[in-house]
C-alpha positions as CSV (number, residue, x, y, z in Angstrom):
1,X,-85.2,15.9,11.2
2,X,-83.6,18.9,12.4
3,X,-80.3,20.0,11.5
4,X,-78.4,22.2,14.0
5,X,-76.0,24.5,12.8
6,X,-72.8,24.1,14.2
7,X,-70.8,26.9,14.2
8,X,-66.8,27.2,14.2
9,X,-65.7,29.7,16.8
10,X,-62.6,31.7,15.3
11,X,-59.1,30.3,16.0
12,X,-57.4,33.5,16.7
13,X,-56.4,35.6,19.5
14,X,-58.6,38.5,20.1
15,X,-56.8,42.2,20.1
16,X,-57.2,42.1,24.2
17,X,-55.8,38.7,24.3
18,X,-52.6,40.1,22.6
19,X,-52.4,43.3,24.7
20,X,-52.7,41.0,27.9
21,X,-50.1,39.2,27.2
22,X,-47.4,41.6,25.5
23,X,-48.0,43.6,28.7
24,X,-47.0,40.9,30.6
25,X,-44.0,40.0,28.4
26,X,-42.6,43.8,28.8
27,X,-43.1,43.7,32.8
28,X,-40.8,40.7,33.2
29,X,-38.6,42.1,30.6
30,X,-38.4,44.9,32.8
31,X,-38.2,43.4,36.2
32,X,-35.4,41.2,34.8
33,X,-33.4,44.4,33.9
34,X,-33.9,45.9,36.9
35,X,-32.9,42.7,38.8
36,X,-29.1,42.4,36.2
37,X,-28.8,46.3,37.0
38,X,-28.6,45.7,40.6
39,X,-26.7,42.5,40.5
40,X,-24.0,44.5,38.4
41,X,-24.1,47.3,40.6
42,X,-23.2,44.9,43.9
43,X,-20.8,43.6,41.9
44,X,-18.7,46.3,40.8
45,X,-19.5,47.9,44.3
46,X,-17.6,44.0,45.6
47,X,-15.0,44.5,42.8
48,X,-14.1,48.0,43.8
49,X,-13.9,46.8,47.7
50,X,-11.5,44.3,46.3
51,X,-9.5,46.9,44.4
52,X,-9.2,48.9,47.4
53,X,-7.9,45.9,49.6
54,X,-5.6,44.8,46.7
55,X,-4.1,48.2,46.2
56,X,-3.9,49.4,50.1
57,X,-1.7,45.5,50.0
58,X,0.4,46.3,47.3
59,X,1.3,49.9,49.2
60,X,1.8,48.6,52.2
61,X,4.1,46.3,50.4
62,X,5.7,49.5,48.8
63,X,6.5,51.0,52.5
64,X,8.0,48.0,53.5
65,X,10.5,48.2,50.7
66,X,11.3,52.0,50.6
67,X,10.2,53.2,54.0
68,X,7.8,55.3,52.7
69,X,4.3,55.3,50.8
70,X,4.5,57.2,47.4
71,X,4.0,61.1,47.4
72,X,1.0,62.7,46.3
73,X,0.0,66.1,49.0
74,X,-2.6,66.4,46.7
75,X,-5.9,67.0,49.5
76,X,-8.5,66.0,46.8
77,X,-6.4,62.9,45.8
78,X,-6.3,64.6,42.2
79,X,-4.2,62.5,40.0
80,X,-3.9,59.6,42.5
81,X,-4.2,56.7,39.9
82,X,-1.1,58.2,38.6
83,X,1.1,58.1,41.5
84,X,-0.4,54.8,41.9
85,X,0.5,53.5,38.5
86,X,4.0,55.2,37.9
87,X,5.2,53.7,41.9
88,X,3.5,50.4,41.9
89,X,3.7,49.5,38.4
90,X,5.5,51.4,35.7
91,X,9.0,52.1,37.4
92,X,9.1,48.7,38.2
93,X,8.6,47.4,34.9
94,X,11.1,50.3,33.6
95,X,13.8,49.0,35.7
96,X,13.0,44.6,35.4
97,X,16.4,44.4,34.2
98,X,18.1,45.9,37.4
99,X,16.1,44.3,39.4
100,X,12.7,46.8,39.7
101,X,10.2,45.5,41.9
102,X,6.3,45.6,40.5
103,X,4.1,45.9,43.0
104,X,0.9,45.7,40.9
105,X,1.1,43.2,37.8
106,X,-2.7,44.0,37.7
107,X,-1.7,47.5,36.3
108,X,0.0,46.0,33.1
109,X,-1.7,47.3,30.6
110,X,-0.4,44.6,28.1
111,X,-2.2,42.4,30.1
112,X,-5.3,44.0,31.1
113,X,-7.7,43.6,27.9
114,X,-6.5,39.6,27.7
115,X,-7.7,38.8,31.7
116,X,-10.5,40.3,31.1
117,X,-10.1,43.2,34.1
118,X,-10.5,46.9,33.6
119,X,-7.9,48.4,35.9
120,X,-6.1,50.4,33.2
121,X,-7.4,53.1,30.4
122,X,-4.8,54.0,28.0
123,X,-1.0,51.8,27.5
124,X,2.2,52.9,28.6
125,X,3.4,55.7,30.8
126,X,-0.1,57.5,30.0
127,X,-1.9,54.6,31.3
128,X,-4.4,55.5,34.3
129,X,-5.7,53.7,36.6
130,X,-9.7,52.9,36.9
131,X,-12.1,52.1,39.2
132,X,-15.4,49.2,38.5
133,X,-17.4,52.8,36.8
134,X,-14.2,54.0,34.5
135,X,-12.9,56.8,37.4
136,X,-9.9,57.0,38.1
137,X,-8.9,55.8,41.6
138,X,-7.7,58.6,44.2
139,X,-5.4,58.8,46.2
140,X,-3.2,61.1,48.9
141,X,0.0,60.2,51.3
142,X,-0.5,60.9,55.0
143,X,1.3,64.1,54.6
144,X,-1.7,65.8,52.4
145,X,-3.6,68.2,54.1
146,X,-7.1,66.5,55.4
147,X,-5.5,63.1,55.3
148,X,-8.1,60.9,57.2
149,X,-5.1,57.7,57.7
150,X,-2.2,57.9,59.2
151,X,-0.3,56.2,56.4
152,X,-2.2,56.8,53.0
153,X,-6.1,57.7,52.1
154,X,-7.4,55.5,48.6
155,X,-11.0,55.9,47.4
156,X,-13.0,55.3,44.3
157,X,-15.9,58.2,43.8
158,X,-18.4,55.3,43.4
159,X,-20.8,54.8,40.6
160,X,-22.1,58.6,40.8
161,X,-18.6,59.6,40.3
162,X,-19.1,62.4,42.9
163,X,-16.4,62.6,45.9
164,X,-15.9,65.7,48.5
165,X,-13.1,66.1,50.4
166,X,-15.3,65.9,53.8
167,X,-16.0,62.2,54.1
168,X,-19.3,63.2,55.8
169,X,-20.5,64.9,52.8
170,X,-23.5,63.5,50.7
171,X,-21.0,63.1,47.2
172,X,-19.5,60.3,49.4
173,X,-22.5,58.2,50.0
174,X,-21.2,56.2,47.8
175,X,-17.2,56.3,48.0
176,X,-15.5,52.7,47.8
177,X,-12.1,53.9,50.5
178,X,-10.2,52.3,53.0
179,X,-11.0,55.0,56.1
Protein backbone atom coordinates (compact mmCIF):
# COMPACT_ATOMS: atom_id res chain seq x y z
CA UNK A 1 0.00 0.00 0.00
CA UNK A 2 1.42 3.14 -1.03
CA UNK A 3 0.84 6.33 0.60
CA UNK A 4 1.24 9.45 -1.42
CA UNK A 5 2.21 12.47 0.17
CA UNK A 6 -0.07 15.14 -0.38
CA UNK A 7 1.32 18.30 -0.10
CA UNK A 8 -0.48 21.74 0.96
CA UNK A 9 0.51 24.46 -1.49
CA UNK A 10 0.96 27.79 0.59
CA UNK A 11 -2.14 30.03 0.91
CA UNK A 12 -0.47 33.27 0.46
CA UNK A 13 0.28 35.78 -2.20
CA UNK A 14 3.74 35.66 -3.44
CA UNK A 15 5.92 39.16 -3.31
CA UNK A 16 5.26 39.50 -7.33
CA UNK A 17 1.62 38.80 -6.88
CA UNK A 18 1.53 41.86 -4.52
CA UNK A 19 3.70 44.15 -6.70
CA UNK A 20 1.35 43.20 -9.71
CA UNK A 21 -1.39 44.30 -8.26
CA UNK A 22 -0.40 47.44 -6.15
CA UNK A 23 0.97 48.66 -9.49
CA UNK A 24 -2.18 48.36 -10.87
CA UNK A 25 -4.09 49.93 -7.97
CA UNK A 26 -1.59 53.17 -8.25
CA UNK A 27 -2.19 53.48 -12.25
CA UNK A 28 -5.99 53.78 -11.83
CA UNK A 29 -5.42 55.93 -8.89
CA UNK A 30 -3.59 58.01 -11.15
CA UNK A 31 -5.59 57.90 -14.27
CA UNK A 32 -8.61 58.79 -12.01
CA UNK A 33 -6.79 61.99 -10.92
CA UNK A 34 -5.81 62.93 -14.01
CA UNK A 35 -9.42 62.38 -15.36
CA UNK A 36 -11.03 64.89 -11.90
CA UNK A 37 -8.08 67.33 -12.91
CA UNK A 38 -9.42 67.84 -16.23
CA UNK A 39 -13.07 67.66 -15.49
CA UNK A 40 -12.36 70.61 -12.88
CA UNK A 41 -10.32 72.44 -15.22
CA UNK A 42 -13.47 72.41 -18.04
CA UNK A 43 -15.41 73.33 -15.39
CA UNK A 44 -13.95 76.36 -13.98
CA UNK A 45 -12.90 77.18 -17.68
CA UNK A 46 -17.36 76.83 -18.22
CA UNK A 47 -17.80 78.78 -14.91
CA UNK A 48 -15.45 81.58 -15.86
CA UNK A 49 -17.32 81.73 -19.47
CA UNK A 50 -20.34 82.13 -17.39
CA UNK A 51 -18.85 84.87 -15.25
CA UNK A 52 -17.89 86.69 -18.12
CA UNK A 53 -21.44 86.55 -19.74
CA UNK A 54 -23.03 87.40 -16.32
CA UNK A 55 -20.87 90.33 -15.69
CA UNK A 56 -20.71 91.85 -19.44
CA UNK A 57 -25.00 91.52 -18.55
CA UNK A 58 -24.92 93.27 -15.46
CA UNK A 59 -22.71 96.32 -17.37
CA UNK A 60 -24.67 96.48 -20.02
CA UNK A 61 -27.40 96.82 -17.56
CA UNK A 62 -25.25 99.59 -15.78
CA UNK A 63 -25.07 101.73 -19.26
CA UNK A 64 -28.52 101.48 -19.73
CA UNK A 65 -29.09 103.18 -16.38
CA UNK A 66 -26.27 105.85 -16.29
CA UNK A 67 -25.44 106.20 -19.98
CA UNK A 68 -22.15 105.08 -19.47
CA UNK A 69 -20.02 101.95 -18.47
CA UNK A 70 -17.88 102.49 -15.25
CA UNK A 71 -14.35 104.17 -15.65
CA UNK A 72 -11.27 102.41 -15.48
CA UNK A 73 -8.39 103.92 -18.53
CA UNK A 74 -6.40 101.53 -17.01
CA UNK A 75 -4.76 99.56 -20.59
CA UNK A 76 -3.75 96.41 -18.51
CA UNK A 77 -7.27 96.26 -16.91
CA UNK A 78 -5.19 96.69 -13.51
CA UNK A 79 -7.58 96.93 -10.69
CA UNK A 80 -10.67 95.95 -12.87
CA UNK A 81 -12.40 93.77 -10.17
CA UNK A 82 -12.48 96.86 -8.28
CA UNK A 83 -14.22 99.16 -10.55
CA UNK A 84 -16.35 96.20 -11.06
CA UNK A 85 -17.27 95.68 -7.49
CA UNK A 86 -17.49 99.35 -6.12
CA UNK A 87 -20.13 100.23 -9.57
CA UNK A 88 -22.02 97.03 -9.77
CA UNK A 89 -22.25 96.13 -6.28
CA UNK A 90 -21.08 98.17 -3.38
CA UNK A 91 -22.56 101.66 -4.13
CA UNK A 92 -25.59 100.07 -4.68
CA UNK A 93 -25.78 98.42 -1.52
CA UNK A 94 -24.39 101.78 0.12
CA UNK A 95 -27.23 103.65 -1.13
CA UNK A 96 -30.49 100.61 -0.68
CA UNK A 97 -32.13 103.08 1.28
CA UNK A 98 -32.36 105.92 -1.50
CA UNK A 99 -33.04 103.66 -3.78
CA UNK A 100 -29.33 102.34 -5.11
CA UNK A 101 -29.52 99.91 -7.72
CA UNK A 102 -27.21 96.56 -7.39
CA UNK A 103 -26.28 95.32 -10.37
CA UNK A 104 -24.48 92.17 -9.17
CA UNK A 105 -26.01 90.45 -5.97
CA UNK A 106 -23.39 87.73 -6.87
CA UNK A 107 -20.77 90.21 -5.50
CA UNK A 108 -22.26 90.23 -1.82
CA UNK A 109 -19.84 89.05 0.07
CA UNK A 110 -22.24 88.28 2.94
CA UNK A 111 -23.55 85.95 0.74
CA UNK A 112 -20.87 84.46 -1.13
CA UNK A 113 -19.37 81.69 1.43
CA UNK A 114 -23.30 80.48 2.12
CA UNK A 115 -24.19 79.79 -1.97
CA UNK A 116 -21.33 78.18 -2.19
CA UNK A 117 -19.69 80.55 -5.21
CA UNK A 118 -16.29 82.14 -5.04
CA UNK A 119 -16.80 85.50 -6.67
CA UNK A 120 -15.52 87.57 -3.82
CA UNK A 121 -11.97 87.46 -1.56
CA UNK A 122 -12.14 89.71 1.37
CA UNK A 123 -15.76 91.54 2.88
CA UNK A 124 -16.74 94.97 2.60
CA UNK A 125 -15.37 97.86 0.55
CA UNK A 126 -11.98 95.80 0.32
CA UNK A 127 -13.70 92.95 -1.15
CA UNK A 128 -12.28 91.97 -4.77
CA UNK A 129 -13.52 90.30 -7.23
CA UNK A 130 -12.25 86.66 -8.39
CA UNK A 131 -12.20 84.61 -11.20
CA UNK A 132 -12.77 80.25 -11.14
CA UNK A 133 -8.42 80.25 -10.28
CA UNK A 134 -8.62 83.13 -7.30
CA UNK A 135 -7.46 86.12 -9.93
CA UNK A 136 -8.96 88.91 -9.86
CA UNK A 137 -11.09 89.72 -12.94
CA UNK A 138 -9.84 92.61 -15.40
CA UNK A 139 -11.32 95.00 -16.71
CA UNK A 140 -10.95 98.51 -18.89
CA UNK A 141 -13.80 101.10 -20.37
CA UNK A 142 -13.68 101.73 -24.17
CA UNK A 143 -11.78 104.84 -23.49
CA UNK A 144 -8.40 102.91 -22.22
CA UNK A 145 -5.76 102.91 -24.53
CA UNK A 146 -5.69 99.40 -26.52
CA UNK A 147 -9.37 98.85 -25.85
CA UNK A 148 -10.21 95.81 -28.19
CA UNK A 149 -14.52 96.72 -27.68
CA UNK A 150 -16.14 99.45 -28.39
CA UNK A 151 -17.97 99.59 -25.14
CA UNK A 152 -15.89 97.74 -22.32
CA UNK A 153 -12.92 94.90 -22.54
CA UNK A 154 -13.46 91.98 -19.33
CA UNK A 155 -11.06 89.03 -19.07
CA UNK A 156 -9.98 86.50 -16.59
CA UNK A 157 -6.00 85.62 -16.98
CA UNK A 158 -7.06 81.87 -17.03
CA UNK A 159 -5.70 79.12 -14.91
CA UNK A 160 -1.88 80.19 -15.66
CA UNK A 161 -2.74 83.51 -14.38
CA UNK A 162 -0.63 85.12 -17.17
CA UNK A 163 -2.44 87.89 -19.41
CA UNK A 164 -0.59 90.45 -22.01
CA UNK A 165 -2.00 93.35 -23.16
CA UNK A 166 -1.71 91.98 -27.02
CA UNK A 167 -4.49 89.52 -27.19
CA UNK A 168 -2.34 87.59 -29.79
CA UNK A 169 0.28 87.06 -27.27
CA UNK A 170 1.07 83.38 -25.89
CA UNK A 171 0.06 84.61 -21.91
CA UNK A 172 -3.48 84.75 -23.42
CA UNK A 173 -3.75 81.25 -24.61
CA UNK A 174 -5.72 80.82 -22.09
CA UNK A 175 -7.72 84.20 -21.24
CA UNK A 176 -11.51 83.66 -20.42
CA UNK A 177 -12.76 87.59 -22.24
CA UNK A 178 -15.54 88.72 -24.03
CA UNK A 179 -13.49 90.02 -27.40
Amino acid sequence: MNIQRIHARSRGFSLMELIVVVAIIVILAGLTLGGFSLVNQKTARDTAKLQVGLISTALETYNSDNKSYPPNPDPLGARGDEVLYKYLYWDGFEARDTGGVVYMPQFDPENNAKSGQKWMQGVGAQARVVDPWGQFWLYRSADSPGAQNPDFDLWSMGADGKTNADPKHKDCADDIRNF
